[in-house]
C-alpha positions in Angstrom: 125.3 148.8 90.1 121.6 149.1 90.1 120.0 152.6 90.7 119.2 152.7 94.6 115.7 154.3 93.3 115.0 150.8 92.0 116.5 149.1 95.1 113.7 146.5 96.5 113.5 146.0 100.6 111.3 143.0 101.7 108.4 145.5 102.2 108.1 146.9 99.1 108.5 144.1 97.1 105.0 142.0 96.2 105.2 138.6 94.4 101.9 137.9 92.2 101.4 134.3 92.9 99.4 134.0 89.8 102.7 133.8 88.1 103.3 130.8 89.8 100.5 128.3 91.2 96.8 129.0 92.5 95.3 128.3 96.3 94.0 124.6 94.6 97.8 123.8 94.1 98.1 124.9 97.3 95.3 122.6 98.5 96.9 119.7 96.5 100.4 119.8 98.1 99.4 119.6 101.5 97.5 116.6 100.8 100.3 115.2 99.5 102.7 116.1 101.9 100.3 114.9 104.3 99.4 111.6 102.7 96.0 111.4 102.6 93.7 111.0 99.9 92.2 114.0 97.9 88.5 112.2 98.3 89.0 112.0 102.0 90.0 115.1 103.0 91.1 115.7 106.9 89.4 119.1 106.8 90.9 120.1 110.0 94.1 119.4 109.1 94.3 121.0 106.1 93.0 124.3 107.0 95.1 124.5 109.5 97.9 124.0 107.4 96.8 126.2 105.1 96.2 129.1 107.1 99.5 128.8 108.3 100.8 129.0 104.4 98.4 132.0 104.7 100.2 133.4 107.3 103.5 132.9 106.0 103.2 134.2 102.7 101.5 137.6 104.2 104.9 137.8 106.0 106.6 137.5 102.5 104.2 139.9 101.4 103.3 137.7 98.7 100.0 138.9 96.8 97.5 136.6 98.9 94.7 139.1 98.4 91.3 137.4 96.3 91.5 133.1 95.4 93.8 132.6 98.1 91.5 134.3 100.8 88.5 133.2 99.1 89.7 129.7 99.9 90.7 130.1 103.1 87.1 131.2 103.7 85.8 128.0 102.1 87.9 125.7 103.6 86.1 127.1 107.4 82.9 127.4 105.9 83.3 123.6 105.5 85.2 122.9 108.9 82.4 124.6 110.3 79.8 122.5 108.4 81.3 119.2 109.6 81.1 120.5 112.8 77.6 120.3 112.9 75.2 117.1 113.7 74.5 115.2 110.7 70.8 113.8 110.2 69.9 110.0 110.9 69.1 108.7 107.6 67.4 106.6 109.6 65.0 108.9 110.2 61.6 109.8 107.8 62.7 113.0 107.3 66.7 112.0 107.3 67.7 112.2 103.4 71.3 111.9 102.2 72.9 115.3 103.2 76.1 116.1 100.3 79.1 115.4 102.2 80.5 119.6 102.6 83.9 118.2 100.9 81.8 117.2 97.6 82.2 120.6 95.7 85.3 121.4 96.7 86.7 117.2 96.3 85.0 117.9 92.8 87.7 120.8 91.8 90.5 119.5 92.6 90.5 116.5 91.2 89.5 118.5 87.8 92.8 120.5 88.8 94.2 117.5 89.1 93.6 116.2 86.0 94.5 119.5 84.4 98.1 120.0 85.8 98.6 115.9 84.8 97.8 116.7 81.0 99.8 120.5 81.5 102.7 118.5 83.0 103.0 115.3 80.1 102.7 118.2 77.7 105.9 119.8 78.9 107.8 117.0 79.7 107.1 116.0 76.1 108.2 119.4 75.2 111.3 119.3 77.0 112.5 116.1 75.6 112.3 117.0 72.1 113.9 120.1 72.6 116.4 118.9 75.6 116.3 122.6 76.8 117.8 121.4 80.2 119.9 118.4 80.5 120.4 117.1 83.8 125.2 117.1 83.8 124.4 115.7 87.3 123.9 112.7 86.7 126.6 111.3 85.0 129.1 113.7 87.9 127.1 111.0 90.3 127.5 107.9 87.9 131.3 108.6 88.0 131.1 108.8 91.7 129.2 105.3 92.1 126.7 106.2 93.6 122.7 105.7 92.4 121.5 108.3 90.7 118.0 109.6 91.7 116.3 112.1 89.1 115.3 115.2 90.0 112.0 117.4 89.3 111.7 120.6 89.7 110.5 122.6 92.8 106.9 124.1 92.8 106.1 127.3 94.7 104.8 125.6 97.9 107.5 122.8 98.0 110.1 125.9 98.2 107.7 127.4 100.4 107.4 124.1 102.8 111.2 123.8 102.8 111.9 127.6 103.7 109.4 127.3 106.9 111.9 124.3 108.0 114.8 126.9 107.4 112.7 129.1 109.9 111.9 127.2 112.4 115.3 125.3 112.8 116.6 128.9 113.0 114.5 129.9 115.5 115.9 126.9 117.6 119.4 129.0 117.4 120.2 131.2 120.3 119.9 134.8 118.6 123.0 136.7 117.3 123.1 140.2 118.3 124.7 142.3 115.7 124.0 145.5 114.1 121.5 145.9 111.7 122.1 145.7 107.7 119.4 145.5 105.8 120.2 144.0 102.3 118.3 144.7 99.4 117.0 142.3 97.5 118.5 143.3 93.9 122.4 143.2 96.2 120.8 139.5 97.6 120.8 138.4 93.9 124.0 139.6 93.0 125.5 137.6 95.5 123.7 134.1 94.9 124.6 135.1 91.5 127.9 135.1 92.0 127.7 131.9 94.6 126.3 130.0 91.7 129.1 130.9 89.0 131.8 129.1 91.1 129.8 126.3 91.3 127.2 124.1 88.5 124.9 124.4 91.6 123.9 125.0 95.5 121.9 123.4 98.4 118.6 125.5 99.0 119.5 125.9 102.6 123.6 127.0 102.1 122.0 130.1 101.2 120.7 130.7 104.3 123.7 130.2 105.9 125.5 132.6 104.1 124.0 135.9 106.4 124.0 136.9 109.6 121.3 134.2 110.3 118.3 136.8 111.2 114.8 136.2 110.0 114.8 139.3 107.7 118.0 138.3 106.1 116.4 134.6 105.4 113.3 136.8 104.2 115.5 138.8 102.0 117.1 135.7 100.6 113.6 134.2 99.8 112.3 136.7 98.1 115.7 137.3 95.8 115.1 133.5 95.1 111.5 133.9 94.0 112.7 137.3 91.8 115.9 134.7 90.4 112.9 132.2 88.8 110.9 135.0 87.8 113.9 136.1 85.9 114.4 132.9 84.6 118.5 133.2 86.1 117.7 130.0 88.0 115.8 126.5 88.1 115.4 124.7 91.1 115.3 121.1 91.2 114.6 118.2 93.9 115.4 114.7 94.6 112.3 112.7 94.7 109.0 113.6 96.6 110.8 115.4 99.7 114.5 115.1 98.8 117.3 117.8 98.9 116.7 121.0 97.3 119.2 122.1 94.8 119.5 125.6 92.9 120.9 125.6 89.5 121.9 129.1 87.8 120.9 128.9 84.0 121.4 130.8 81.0 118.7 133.7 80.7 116.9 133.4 77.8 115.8 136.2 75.3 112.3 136.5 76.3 112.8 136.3 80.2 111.1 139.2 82.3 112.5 142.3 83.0 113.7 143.3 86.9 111.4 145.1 89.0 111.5 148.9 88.4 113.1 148.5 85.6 112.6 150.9 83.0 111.7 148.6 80.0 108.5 147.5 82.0 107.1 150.7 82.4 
């Protein structure tokens, strides 16, 4: 049983997103989930969106503090650029004006370019090593049904699917019973021990194991985030927007240490 010193509540727990992606693979998934193309940016659009990831991960207390902000601030510097008249090139005086996108169109398709090379590199790394065969697929093959492969789940795609959990939850007439907050360490034991009766989960079941109150979901979240940190799971999808599935794995030598343990200190 884990000392209750070390015991982490949704408040005092912070998740350093550097660990995980950057506020230009931030920028990047919601252009793809919104379909457009990266050298046309809706600039509307995609603040807003991204101010509401903002929002969402200050709820999560996720460390949002410097790039992230620093982004947000850029993307309605620019809103606010294309907001005003553009001159008539017609006009003496009327050169070409840089669209306000340019810069920031420039970046991410560098990024771009960069997470396509870091990506090939690992998936070549992966295959010679076969560190994590998919046993899926041939459960499915004996089933007869098509097999679709899976890739695994980015920070904003699990991000993108938990705000679904939310707001169909919030659809739910509210349940009134007595408050019991779980920690987050407790949260982990018990997905844990979900996941050893089965090869895997859905991403939302464990949502619907609680009392179904937003800080339980929150709670559940950030136990999720803490499991991949650990390295205990890998989370995989099905295609571009598919089902989410949560596969428990075997921790490996060199995987983190817990929060407040006392090896990191």
């Amino acid at each position: 049983m884990p000392d209750p010193a070390f015991e982490s509540s949704p408040d005092a727990y912070h998740v350093t997103l550097a660990a995980f992606e950057g506020p230009l693979d931030l920028l990047l998934h919601l252009i793809r989930r919104s379909e457009v193309n990266v050298c046309d940016i809706p600039i509307a659009l995609i603040t807003q969106q991204y101010l509401a990831y903002i929002e969402l991960m200050q709820e999560l207390n996720l460390d949002v503090a410097g790039e992230f902000l620093v982004m947000a601030s850029t993307l309605i510097h620019i809103k606010s650029r294309m907001l005003l008249p553009r001159p008539d090139p017609a006009q003496e005086d009327g050169g070409l004006e840089e669209d306000p996108r340019e810069a920031l169109v420039r970046r991410l398709l560098e990024h771009q370019k960069f997470k396509a090379a870091a990506g090939l590199l690992h998936d070549r790394e992966t295959l010679r090593g076969a560190q994590f065969p998919r046993a899926d697929a041939s459960v499915v093959d004996a089933a007869g049904e098509p097999y679709e492969p899976e890739i695994e789940v980015d920070l904003f795609s699990l991000l993108a699917a938990f705000r679904g959990v939310l707001e169909r939850a919030s659809r739910r007439p509210p349940m009134v019973l007595p408050p019991d907050q779980i920690s987050i360490e407790d949260r982990i034991q018990q997905v844990l021990g979900r996941l050893s009766e089965t090869e895997a989960c859905g991403f939302e079941d464990l949502f619907a194991d609680g009392d179904g109150s937003r800080p339980f979901m929150i709670v559940t979240f950030l136990a999720l985030l803490e499991m991949i940190r650990l390295k205990l799971v890998r989370i995989f999808q099905a295609g571009g927007f598919g089902a989410i599935r949560v596969y428990k794995r075997a921790r490996p030598a060199d995987a983190p240490h817990p929060i407040g343990d006392p090896q990191n200190t």
